[in-house]
VEXLOPA-786943 format. One record per residue: x, y, z of N, C-alpha, C in turn. Coordinates in steps of 0.001 Angstrom, whole numbers, plus 500000, padded with zeros to 6 digits. Layout:
N
XYZXYZXYZ...
REM end
This chain:
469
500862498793500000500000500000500000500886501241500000500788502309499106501572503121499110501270504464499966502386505335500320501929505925501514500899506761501182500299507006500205499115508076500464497817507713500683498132506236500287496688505096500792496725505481502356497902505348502513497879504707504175497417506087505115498347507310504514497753508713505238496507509295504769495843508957503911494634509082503396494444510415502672495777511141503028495922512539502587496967512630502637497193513905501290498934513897501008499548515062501431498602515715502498499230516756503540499936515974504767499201514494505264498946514388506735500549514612507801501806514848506731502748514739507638502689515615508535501920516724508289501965518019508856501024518241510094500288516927509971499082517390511021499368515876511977498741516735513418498910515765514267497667514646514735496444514673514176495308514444514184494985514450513041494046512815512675493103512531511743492176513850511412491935514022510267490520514516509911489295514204510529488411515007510797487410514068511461486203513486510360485251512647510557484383512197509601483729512754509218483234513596509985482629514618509713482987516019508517484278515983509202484385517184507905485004516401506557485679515431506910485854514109505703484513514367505122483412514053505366482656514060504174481919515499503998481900516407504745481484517561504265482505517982503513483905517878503108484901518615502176484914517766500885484589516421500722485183515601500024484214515944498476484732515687497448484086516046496158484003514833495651484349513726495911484344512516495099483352511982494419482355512087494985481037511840495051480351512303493556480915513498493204480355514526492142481322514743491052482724514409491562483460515146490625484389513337490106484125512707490021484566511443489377484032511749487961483325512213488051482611512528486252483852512694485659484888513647486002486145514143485592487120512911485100486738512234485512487837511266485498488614511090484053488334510972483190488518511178481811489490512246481263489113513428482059489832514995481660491034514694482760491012514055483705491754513798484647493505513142484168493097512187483084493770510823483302494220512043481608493653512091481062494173512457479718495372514121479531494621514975480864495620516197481440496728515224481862496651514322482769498093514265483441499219513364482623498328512724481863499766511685480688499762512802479683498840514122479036500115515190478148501126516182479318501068516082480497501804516641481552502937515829481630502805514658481549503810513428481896504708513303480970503935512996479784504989512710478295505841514459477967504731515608478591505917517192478445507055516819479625506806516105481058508055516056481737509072515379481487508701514132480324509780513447479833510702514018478862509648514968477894510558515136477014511418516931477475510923516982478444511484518110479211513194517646480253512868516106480180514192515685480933513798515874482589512729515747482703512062516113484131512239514942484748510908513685484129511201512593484753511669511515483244512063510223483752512265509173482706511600508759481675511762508337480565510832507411479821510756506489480744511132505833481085510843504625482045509553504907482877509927506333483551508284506471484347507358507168483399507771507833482540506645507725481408506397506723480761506855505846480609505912504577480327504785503512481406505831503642482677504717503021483814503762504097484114503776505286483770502588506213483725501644505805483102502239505961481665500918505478480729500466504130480632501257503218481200500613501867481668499285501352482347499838502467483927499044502511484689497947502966484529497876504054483575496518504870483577495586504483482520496061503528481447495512502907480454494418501424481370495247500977482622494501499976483558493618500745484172494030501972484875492977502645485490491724503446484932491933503881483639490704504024482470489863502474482097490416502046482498489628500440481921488917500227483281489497500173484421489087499797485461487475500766486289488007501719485465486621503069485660485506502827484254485911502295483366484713502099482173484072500601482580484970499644483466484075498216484257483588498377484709483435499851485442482587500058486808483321499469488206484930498855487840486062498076489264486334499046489747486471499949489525487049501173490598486767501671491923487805501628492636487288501876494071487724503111494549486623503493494358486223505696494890486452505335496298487467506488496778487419505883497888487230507583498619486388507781499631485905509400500477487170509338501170488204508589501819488785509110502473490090509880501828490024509585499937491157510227499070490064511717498463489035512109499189488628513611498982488016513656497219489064513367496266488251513475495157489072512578493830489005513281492542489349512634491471490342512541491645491054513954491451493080513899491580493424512843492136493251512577493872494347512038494508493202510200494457492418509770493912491677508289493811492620508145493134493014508714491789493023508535490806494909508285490858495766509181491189496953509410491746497253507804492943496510507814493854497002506729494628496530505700493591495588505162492847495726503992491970496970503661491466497022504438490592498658504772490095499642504411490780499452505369492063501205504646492482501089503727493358499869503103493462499826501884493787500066500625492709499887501189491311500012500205490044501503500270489788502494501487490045503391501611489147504501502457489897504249502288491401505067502841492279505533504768492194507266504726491859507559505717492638506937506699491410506978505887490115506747507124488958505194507483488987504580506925489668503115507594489737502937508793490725504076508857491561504565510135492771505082510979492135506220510778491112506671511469490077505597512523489342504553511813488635503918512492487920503254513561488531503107514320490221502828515447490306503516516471490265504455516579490017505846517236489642505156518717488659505646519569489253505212520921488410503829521704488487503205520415489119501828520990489379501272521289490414499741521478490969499430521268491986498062520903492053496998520669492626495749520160492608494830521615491880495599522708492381494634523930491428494562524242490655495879523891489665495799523581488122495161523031487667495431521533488458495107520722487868493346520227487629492520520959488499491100520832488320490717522194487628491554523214487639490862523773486431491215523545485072492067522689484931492468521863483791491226520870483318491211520260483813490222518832484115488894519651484001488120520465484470487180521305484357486922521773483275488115522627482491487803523305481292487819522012480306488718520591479824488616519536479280487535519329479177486370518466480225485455518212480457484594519157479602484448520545480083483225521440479747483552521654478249484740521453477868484574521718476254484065520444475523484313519539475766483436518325475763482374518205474817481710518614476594480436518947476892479408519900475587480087521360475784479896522337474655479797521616473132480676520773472809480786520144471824479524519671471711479634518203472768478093517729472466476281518784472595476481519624473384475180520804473049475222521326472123476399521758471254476196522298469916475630521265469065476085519955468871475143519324468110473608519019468207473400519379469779472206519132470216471197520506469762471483521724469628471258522694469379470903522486467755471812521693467126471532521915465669470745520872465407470394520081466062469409518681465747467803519831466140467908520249467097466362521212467424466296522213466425467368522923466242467066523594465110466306522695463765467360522003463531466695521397462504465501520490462179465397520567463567463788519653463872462752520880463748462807521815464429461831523064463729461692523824462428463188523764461749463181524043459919462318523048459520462365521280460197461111520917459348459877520805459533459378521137460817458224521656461710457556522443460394458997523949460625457872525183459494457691524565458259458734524188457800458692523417456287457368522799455580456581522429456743455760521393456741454448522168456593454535523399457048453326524172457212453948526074457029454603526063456212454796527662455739453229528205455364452510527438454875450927527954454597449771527969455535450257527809456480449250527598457367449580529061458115448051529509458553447882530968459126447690530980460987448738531106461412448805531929463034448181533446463048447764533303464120447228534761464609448510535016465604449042535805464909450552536599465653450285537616466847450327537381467790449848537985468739451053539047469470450618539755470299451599541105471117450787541248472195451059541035473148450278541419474448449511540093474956449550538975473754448783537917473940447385538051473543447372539460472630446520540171471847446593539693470242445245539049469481445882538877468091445926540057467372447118540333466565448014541044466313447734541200464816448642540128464330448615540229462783448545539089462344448166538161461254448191536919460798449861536443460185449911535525460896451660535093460431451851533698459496452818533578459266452360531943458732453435531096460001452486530010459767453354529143461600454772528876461161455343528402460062456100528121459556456845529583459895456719530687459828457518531902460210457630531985461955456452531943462565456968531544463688457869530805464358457983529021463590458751528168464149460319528799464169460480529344462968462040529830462275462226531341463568461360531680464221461940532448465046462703531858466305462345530642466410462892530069467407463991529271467307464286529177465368465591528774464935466723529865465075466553531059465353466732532197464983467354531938467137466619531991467735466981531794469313468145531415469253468316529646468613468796528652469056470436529106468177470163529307467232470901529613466808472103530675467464471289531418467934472347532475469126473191531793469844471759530766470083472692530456471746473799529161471116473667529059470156474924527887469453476309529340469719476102530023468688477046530973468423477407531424469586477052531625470786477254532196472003478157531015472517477518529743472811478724528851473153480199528517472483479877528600471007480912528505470285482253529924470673481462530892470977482259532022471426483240531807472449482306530854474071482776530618475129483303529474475325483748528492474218484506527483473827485545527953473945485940529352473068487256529424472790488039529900474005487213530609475304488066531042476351487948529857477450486851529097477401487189527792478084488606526853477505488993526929476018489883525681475869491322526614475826491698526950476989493042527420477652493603526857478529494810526558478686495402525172479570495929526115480666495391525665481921495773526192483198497162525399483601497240523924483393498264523521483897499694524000483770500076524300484728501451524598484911501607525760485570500574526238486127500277526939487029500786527108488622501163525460488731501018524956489866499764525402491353500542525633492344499556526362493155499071527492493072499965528766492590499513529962491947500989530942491546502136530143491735502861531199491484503676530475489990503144529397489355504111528978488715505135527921489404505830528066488645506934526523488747508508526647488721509074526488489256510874526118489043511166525052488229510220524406487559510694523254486828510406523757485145511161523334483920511495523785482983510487523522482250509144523937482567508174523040481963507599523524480509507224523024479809506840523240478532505362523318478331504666524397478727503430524786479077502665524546477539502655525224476443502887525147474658502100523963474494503138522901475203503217521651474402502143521088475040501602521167476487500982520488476950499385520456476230499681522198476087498464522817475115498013522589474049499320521758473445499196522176472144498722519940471799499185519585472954498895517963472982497287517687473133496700518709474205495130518175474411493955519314473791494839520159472378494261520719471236493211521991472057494133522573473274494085524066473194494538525144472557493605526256472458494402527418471897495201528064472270495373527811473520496658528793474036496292528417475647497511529269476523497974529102477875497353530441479120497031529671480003496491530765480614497540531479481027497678532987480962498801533866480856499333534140482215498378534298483369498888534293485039498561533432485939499448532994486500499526531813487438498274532423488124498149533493488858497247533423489631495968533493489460495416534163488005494501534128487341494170532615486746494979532182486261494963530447485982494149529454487088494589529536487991493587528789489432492705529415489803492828530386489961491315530990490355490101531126489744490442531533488245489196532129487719488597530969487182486528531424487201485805530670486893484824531097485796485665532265485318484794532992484420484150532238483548484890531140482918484349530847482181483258529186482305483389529129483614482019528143483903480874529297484187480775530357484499480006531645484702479282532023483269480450531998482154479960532354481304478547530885480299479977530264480590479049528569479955477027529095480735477389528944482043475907528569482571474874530038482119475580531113481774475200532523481414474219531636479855474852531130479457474551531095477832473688529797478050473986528872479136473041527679479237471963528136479658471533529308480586470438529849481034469719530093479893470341531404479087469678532014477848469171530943477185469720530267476416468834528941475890467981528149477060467881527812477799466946527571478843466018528062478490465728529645478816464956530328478828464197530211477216464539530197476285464159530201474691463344528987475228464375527783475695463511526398475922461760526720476441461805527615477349460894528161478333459829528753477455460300529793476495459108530890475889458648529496474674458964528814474082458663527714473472457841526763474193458179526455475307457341525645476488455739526456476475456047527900477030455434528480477342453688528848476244454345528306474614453803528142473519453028527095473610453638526378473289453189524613473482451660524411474432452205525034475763451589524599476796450047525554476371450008526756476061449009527917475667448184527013474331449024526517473275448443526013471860447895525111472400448276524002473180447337522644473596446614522673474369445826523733474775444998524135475694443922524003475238442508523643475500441346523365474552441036524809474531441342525806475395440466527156474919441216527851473399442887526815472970443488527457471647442987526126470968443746525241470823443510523740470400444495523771468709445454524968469009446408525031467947446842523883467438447273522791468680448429521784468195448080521124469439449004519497468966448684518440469957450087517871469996450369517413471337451510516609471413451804515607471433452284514566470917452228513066470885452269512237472389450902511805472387450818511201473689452103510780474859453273510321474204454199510146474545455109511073475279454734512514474993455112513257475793454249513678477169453044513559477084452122514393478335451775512938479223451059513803479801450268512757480991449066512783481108448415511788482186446630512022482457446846512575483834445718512507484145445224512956485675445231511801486330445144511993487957445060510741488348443543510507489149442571511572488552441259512159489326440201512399488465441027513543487406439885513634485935440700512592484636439980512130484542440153510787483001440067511475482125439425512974481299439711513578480181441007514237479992441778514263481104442923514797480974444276514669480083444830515422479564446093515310479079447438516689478731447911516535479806448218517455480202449962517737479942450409518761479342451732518722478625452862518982479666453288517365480367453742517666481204455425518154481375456153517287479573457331518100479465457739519346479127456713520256478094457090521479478118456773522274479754456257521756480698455673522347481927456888522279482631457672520842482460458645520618483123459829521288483116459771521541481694461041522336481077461120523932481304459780524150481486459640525650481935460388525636483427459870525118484615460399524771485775462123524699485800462495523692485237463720523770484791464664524767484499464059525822484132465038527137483251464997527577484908464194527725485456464627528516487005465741527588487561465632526815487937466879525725488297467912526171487625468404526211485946469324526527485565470011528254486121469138528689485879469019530629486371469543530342487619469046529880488518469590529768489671471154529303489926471133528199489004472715528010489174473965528948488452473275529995487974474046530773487678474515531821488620472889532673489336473074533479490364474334532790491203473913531387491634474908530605492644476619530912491924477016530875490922478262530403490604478381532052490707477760533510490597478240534636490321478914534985491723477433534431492652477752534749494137478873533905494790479035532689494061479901531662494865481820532940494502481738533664493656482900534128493384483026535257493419481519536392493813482056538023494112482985537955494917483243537091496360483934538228497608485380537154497781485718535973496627486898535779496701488495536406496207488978536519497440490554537080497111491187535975496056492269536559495511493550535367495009493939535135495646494386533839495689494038532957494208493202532132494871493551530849494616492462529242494693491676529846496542490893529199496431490280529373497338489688527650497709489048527107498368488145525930498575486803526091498370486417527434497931485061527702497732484839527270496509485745526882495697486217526778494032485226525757493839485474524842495389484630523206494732483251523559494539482677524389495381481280524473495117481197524795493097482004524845492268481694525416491350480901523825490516481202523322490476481214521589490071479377521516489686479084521247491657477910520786491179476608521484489673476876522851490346475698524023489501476019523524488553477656523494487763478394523604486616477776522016485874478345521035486857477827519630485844475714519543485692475098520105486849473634519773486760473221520945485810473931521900485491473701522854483986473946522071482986475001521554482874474843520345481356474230519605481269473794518638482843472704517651482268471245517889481895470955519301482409469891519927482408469010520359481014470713520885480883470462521298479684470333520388478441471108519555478532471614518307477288470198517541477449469408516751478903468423516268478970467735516724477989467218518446478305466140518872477989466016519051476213467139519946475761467429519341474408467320518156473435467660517591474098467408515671473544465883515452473491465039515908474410463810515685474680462825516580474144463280517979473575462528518791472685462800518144471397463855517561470699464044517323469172463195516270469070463076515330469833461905514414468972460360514906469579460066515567470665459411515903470611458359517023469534459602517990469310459102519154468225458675518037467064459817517127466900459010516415465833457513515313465447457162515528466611455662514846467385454582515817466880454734516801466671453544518195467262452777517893466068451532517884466024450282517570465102449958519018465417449704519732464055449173521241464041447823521609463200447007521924463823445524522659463495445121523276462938445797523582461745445364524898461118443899525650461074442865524576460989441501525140460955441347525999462215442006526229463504442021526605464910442615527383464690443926527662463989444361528933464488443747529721463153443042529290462293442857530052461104441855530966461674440688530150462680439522530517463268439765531457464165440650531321464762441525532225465913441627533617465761442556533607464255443227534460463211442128535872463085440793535252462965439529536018462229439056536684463473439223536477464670438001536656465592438640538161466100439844538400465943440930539407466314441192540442465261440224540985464488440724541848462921442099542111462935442671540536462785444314540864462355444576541716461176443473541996460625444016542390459052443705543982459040443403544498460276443320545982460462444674546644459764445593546334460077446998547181460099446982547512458519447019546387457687446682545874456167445574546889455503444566547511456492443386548251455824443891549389455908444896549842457080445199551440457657446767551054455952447522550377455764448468550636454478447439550968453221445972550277453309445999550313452021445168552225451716444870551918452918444768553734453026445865554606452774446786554330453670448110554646453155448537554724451487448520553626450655448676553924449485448162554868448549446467554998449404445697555467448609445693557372448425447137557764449680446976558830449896446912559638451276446682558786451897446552559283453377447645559096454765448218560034455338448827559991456208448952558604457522449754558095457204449614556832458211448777557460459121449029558350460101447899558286461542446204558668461276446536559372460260444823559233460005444488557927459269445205557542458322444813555975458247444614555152459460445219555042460343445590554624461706444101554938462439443559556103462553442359556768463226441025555829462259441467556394461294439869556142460041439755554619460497440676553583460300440224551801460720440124551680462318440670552745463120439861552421464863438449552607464622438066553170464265436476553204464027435720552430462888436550551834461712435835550648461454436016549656462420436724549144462297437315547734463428436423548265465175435958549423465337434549549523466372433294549317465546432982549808464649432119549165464440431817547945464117432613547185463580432866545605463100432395544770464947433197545256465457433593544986466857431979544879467351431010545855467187429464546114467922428775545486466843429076544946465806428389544108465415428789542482465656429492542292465927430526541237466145430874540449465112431301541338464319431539541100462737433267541218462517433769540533461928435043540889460796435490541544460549436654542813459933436364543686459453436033543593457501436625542187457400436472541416456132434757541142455546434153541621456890432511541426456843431852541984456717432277543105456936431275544211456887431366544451454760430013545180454528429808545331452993431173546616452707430722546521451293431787547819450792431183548855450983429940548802451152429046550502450945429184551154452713429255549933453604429748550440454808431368551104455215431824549982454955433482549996454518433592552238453916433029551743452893433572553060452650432983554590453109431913554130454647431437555620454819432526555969455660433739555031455751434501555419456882435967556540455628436022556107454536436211556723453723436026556115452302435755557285451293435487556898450443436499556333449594438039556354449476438491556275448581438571554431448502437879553878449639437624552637449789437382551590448423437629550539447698436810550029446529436993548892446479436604548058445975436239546636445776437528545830446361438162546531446000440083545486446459440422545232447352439871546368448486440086546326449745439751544545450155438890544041449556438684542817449985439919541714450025440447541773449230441747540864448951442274541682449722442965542751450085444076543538451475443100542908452769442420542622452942441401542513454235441602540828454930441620539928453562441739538587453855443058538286454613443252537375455280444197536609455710445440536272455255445013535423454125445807535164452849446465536525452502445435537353451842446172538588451677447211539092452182446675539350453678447766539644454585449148539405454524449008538058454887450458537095454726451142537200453588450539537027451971451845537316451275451936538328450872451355539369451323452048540995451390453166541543451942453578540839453251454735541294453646456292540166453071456086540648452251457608540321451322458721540566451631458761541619452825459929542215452756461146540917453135462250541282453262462755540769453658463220540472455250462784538563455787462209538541456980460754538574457551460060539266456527458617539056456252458225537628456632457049537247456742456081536066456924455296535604455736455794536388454065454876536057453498455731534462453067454887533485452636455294532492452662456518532119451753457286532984450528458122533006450298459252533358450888459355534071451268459961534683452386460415533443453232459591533025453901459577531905454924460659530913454102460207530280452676460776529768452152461589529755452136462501531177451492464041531403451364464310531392452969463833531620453855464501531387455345464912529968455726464143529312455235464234527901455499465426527335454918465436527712453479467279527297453057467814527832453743468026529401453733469253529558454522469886528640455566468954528660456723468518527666457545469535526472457712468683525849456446469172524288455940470633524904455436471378525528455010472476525344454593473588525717455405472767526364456455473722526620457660473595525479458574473154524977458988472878523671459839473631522479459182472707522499457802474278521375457213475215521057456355475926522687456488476439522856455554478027522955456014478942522945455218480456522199455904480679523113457532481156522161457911481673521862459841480689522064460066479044522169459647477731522158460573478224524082461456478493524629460250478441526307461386477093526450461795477084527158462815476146527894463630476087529479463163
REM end
């Protein structure tokens, strides 16, 4: 048994008294931070093979390094591994395996470093990962809603503002606004990729190292862009798990105003859209029930994420330099933001691709709200008249429409035009729905061409070479 088995800690020469159990398991991270293990084992053999070829330590113990840790990666993918609380966390489980497999050169291999490098090493590894896999997850939802709209660019939403119907949209323009979200929040991570993949190691505890170490290489072995520039800034800072959960929130939240959709459309008082049984639930009281219980869930969720952000801002206003022990709290928020997030993602893409949509409901919807007011005040506009008195002249059709509980598409032309005369037969086509929608051409518009060319774009950014965002 080698001595750090036996002292259970690789301070204990210094202390005259055990740890107690108590704070043994209130300090210990093992529990949470074994996830690491991977970023762990792969930081310390490009650390190992830079001390060899640095003339630090031997090939000889760079080879029982990489021996050992090739058994101890196997021994953690069997599920044989023995986590042990009284070695505190990943580093030193992982470290006493070792030099229990391969003796003095597994003691060797902490050479240059120190445990505060070395987990914000292992941290940033991990979370770029991670980022990796949400960007693809990001572009699978995207692309599950390009074919959502795809499917229905002709179909008419009542576009609402205030939760007021507004203007008639086509759903297919709606969905692409939420490609338009996701899309951010790709580009936003891709941003905070690049200041996460900076190699802290060699940092040591915070002042740097006396040993000739080749910082570059270590960087340049586990395909970072570069070196964190101050030892003391290197261990300490968490900016960029701050920033990660900043940008995991924001998409959260998109997750949320989408939830927030879902849950409003499948409501029998809209009856927009339905979700594939497979996602909702019944009651366990009323039997007509079916009730959308993952977008509900997912709404819930974005506070959880939000929260773990507040937590990681506050966990780091009132710390001095450098490392602190408050550092560990960064872990949990940090890993239950990825699974949170990655869950919930995974579980919108086949879902979005479930959604059965109504058009006869929202068409009906569309009418009951004179979306097509705005459309009557332009065509006044064309005809000559100052937007705000155009603006004035249709508040008082759209009241009278309103006290009859009529349309404004309903009322005759001989009425239509006591509000003005330059009113004439055409107004009918500007008044319709249809109308509406492929009038706004502009570019970004909802008229269904429009939508169209959005949708390539779309598609050619999603899969088009390296899948950019």
């Amino acid at each position: 048994m080698s001595q750090l088995d036996q002292k259970s800690q690789a301070w204990s020469a210094l202390f005259s008294e055990p740890m107690s159990e108590l704070v043994k398991r209130y300090t210990s991270s093992v529990g949470f931070d074994k996830r690491l293990w991977r970023a762990d084992i792969d930081g310390s053999l490009a650390h190992a093979q830079m001390l060899a070829a640095q003339g630090i330590i031997s090939g000889q113990d760079l080879t029982g390094i990489e021996q050992g840790m090739a058994q101890i990666a196997s021994e953690i993918e069997r599920g044989e591994f023995d986590w042990k609380l009284d070695l505190e966390d990943v580093h030193l489980n992982i470290e006493a395996r070792l030099t229990a497999l391969v003796g003095d050169a597994g003691k060797r291999l902490h050479t240059g470093r120190s445990r505060n490098d070395q987990v914000a090493t292992d941290v940033r590894l991990w979370l770029r990962g991670e980022i990796d896999l949400i960007a693809d997850l990001l572009a699978g939802l995207q692309s599950a809603l390009v074919d959502l709209a795809e499917r229905h660019v002709e179909v008419i939403l009542p576009g609402f503002t205030h939760l007021q119907v507004a203007q008639p949209v086509s759903f297919g323009h709606h969905m692409l606004a939420y490609v338009e979200m996701f899309a951010r929040d790709a580009e936003r991570l891709a941003d905070v990729r690049r200041r996460v993949n900076r190699l802290p190691l060699g940092a040591a505890a915070l002042a740097g190292t006396s040993y000739p170490l080749d910082r570059e290489r270590v960087a340049q072995v586990l395909g970072m862009e570069g070196v964190c520039q101050n030892s003391l800034d290197a261990v300490s800072d968490r900016d960029f798990a701050i920033e990660f959960t900043a940008a995991a929130a924001l998409a959260m939240v998109h997750v949320s105003r989408l939830s927030e959709e879902l849950i409003i459309w499948m409501s029998q008082n809209f009856g927009f859209i339905e979700l594939a049984d497979r996602f909702t639930t019944g009651s366990s009281i009323m039997p007509q029930k079916k009730n959308p219980d993952v977008p509900e869930l997912a709404r819930g969720k974005t506070g959880r994420v939000v929260g773990h952000l507040m937590g990681l801002i506050t966990l780091m206003k009132g710390q001095p330099l450098a490392y602190n022990k408050d550092n560990q709290e960064d872990k949990e928020p940090l890993f239950d933001t990825v699974d949170t997030l990655k869950d919930t993602l995974r579980i919108f893409i086949e879902m979005v691709g479930g959604i059965t949509v109504r058009p006869e409901a929202m068409e009906r919807a569309a009418l009951r709200g004179h979306a097509t007011a705005t459309d009557l005040a332009d065509y006044l506009v064309k005809k000559g008249l100052p937007f705000r008195d155009a603006h004035e002249t249709v508040a008082h059709a759209v009241k009278a429409a309103s006290e009859r509980g009529l349309d404004l598409a309903q009322l005759p032309l001989a009425e239509l035009q006591r509000f003005h005369a330059a009113i004439e037969q055409d107004v009918f086509e500007v008044l319709s729905l249809r109308g509406s929608l492929e009038a706004r051409k502009v570019l970004g518009g909802t008229a269904p061409d429009q939508v169209r060319a959005q949708i390539a774009r779309h598609r050619g950014r999603i899969e088009g070479p390296g899948n950019s965002m």
